[in-house]
C-alpha positions as CSV (number, residue, x, y, z in Angstrom):
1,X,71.2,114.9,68.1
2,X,72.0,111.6,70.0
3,X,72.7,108.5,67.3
4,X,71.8,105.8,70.3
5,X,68.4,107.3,70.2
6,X,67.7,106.0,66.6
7,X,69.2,102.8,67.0
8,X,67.5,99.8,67.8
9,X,68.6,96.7,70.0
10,X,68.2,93.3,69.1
11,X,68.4,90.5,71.5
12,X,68.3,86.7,70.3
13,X,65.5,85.4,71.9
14,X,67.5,82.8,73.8
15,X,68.6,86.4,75.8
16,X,65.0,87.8,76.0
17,X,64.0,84.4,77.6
18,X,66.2,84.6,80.5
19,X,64.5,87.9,81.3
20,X,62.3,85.8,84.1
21,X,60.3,89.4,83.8
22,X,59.3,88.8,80.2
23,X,57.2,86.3,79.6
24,X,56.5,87.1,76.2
25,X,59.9,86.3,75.3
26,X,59.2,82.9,77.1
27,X,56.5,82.5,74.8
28,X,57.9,83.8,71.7
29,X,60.8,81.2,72.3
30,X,58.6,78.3,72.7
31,X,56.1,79.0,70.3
32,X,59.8,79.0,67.8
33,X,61.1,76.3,68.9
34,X,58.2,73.9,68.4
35,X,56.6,75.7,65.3
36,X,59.8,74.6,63.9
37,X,59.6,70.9,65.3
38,X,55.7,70.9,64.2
39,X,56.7,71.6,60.5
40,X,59.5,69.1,60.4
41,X,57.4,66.1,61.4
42,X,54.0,67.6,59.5
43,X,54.8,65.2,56.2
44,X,55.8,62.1,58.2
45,X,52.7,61.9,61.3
46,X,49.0,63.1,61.3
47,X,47.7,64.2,64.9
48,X,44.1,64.0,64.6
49,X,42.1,66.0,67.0
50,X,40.0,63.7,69.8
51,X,38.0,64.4,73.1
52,X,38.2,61.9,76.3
53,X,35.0,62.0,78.4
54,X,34.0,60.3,81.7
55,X,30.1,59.9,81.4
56,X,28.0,57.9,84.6
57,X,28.2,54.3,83.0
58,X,31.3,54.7,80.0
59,X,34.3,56.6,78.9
60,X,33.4,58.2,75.5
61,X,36.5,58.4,73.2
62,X,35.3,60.7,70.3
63,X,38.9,61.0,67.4
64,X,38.3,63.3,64.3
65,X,39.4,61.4,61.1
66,X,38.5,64.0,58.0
67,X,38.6,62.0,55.4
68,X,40.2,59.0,56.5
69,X,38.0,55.6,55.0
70,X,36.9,52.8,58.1
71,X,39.1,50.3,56.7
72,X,42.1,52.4,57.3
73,X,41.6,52.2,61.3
74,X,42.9,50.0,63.4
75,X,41.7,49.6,67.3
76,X,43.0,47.4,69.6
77,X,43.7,46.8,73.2
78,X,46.4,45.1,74.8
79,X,47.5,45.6,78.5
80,X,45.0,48.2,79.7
81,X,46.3,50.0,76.6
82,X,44.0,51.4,74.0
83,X,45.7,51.5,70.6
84,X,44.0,53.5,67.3
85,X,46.3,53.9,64.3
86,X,45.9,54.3,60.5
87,X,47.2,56.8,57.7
88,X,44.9,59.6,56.4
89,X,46.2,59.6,52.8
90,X,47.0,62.6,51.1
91,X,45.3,63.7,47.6
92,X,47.3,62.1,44.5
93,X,49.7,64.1,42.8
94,X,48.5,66.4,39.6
95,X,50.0,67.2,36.3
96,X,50.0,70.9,36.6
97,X,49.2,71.5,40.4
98,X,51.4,73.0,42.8
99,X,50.1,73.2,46.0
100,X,51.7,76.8,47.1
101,X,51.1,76.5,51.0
102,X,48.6,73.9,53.4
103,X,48.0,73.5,57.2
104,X,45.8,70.4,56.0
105,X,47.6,67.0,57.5
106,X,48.3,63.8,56.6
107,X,50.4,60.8,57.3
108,X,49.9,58.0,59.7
109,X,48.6,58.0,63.3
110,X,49.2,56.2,66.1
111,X,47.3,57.6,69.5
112,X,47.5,55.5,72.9
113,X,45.3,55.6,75.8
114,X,45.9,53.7,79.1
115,X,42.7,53.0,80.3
116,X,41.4,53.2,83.6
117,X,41.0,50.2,85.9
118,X,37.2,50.7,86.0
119,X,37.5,50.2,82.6
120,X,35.8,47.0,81.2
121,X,38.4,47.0,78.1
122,X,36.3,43.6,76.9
123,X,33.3,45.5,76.3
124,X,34.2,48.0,74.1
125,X,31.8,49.3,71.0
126,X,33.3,51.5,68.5
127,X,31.7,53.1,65.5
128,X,32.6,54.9,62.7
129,X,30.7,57.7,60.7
130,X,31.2,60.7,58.3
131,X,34.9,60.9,59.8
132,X,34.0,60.3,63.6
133,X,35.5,57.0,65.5
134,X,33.6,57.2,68.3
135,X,34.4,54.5,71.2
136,X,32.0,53.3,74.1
137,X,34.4,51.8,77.3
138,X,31.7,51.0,80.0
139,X,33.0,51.1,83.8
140,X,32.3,47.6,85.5
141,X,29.5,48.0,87.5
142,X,31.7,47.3,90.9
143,X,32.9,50.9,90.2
144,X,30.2,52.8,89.3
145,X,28.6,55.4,92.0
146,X,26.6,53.6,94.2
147,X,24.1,55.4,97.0
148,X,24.3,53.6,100.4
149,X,21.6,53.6,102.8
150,X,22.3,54.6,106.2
151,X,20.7,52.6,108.8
C-alpha cells in the first residue's frame, strides 16, 4: 500500500492564488482577506445600503437607515459633492445579556457622492420615512433630452 495516496496536501492560499488556473483560490483569497478587514472595521463604521438612479427629470438617491432617527442625518453639499452622515446607534447595554454573535451594524456613516454637472445641486428635496432618506437632484433643464425638429 502507497502512504502518499492517503496523505493530503495543503497549500496556503497565497500558493493556490498564484495558480492563474484556479480561480477559486483567487476567490477564496480575497473573500479572506477582506472578511477579515470587514470584521475589524464592523464596530467603528456603519455602511448602509443605497441605490443611485438617473430618472428623465432627477437623480433619485434612495440610502437605507434601519433604525436610525431624522435628527441623526446630516445632508449637505459643497463643491458638486453630496455629503450624508450620521451614527445608527447601537441598543444600550443589558444586565444579564450577552449578545453571542450579530451581522446587524452600527456606528457612524459618512457616504459621498460627486454629483453630475446636470445636476442642479440648489434644488435638492430630501425626505425621510420609516428608515428611507430618499433625495430628489433635478437635471437643469439645459440638459435634459430635448427632440429637435428637422427642417
Amino acid at each position: 500500500m502507497n502512504k502518499l495516496n492517503n496523505m493530503k496536501i495543503i497549500q496556503s492560499p497565497f500558493h493556490m492564488a498564484m495558480d492563474i488556473f484556479n480561480p477559486k483560490a483567487v476567490d477564496q483569497l480575497l473573500n479572506e482577506a477582506f472578511d477579515s478587514f470587514d470584521r475589524s472595521h464592523s464596530k467603528k463604521a456603519y455602511n448602509p445600503l443605497y441605490e443611485w438612479v438617473k430618472a428623465e427629470k432627477e437623480y433619485q438617491l434612495t440610502i437605507e437607515l434601519p433604525g436610525v432617527l431624522k435628527e441623526e442625518v446630516s445632508l449637505s453639499v459643497e463643491h458638486n459633492n453630496l455629503s450624508i452622515s450620521g451614527e445608527r446607534r447601537g441598543r444600550k447595554e443589558e444586565k444579564n445579556r450577552e449578545v453571542l454573535s450579530t451581522s446587524i451594524g452600527y456606528g457612524k456613516f459618512d457616504l459621498k457622492f460627486t454629483l453630475p454637472l446636470e445636476a442642479d445641486a440648489d434644488q435638492i428635496k430630501a425626505t425621510f420615512a420609516e428608515g428611507l432618506l430618499e433625495a430628489k437632484i433635478p437635471i437643469t433643464p439645459k440638459a435634459q433630452k430635448q427632440i429637435v425638429a428637422i427642417s
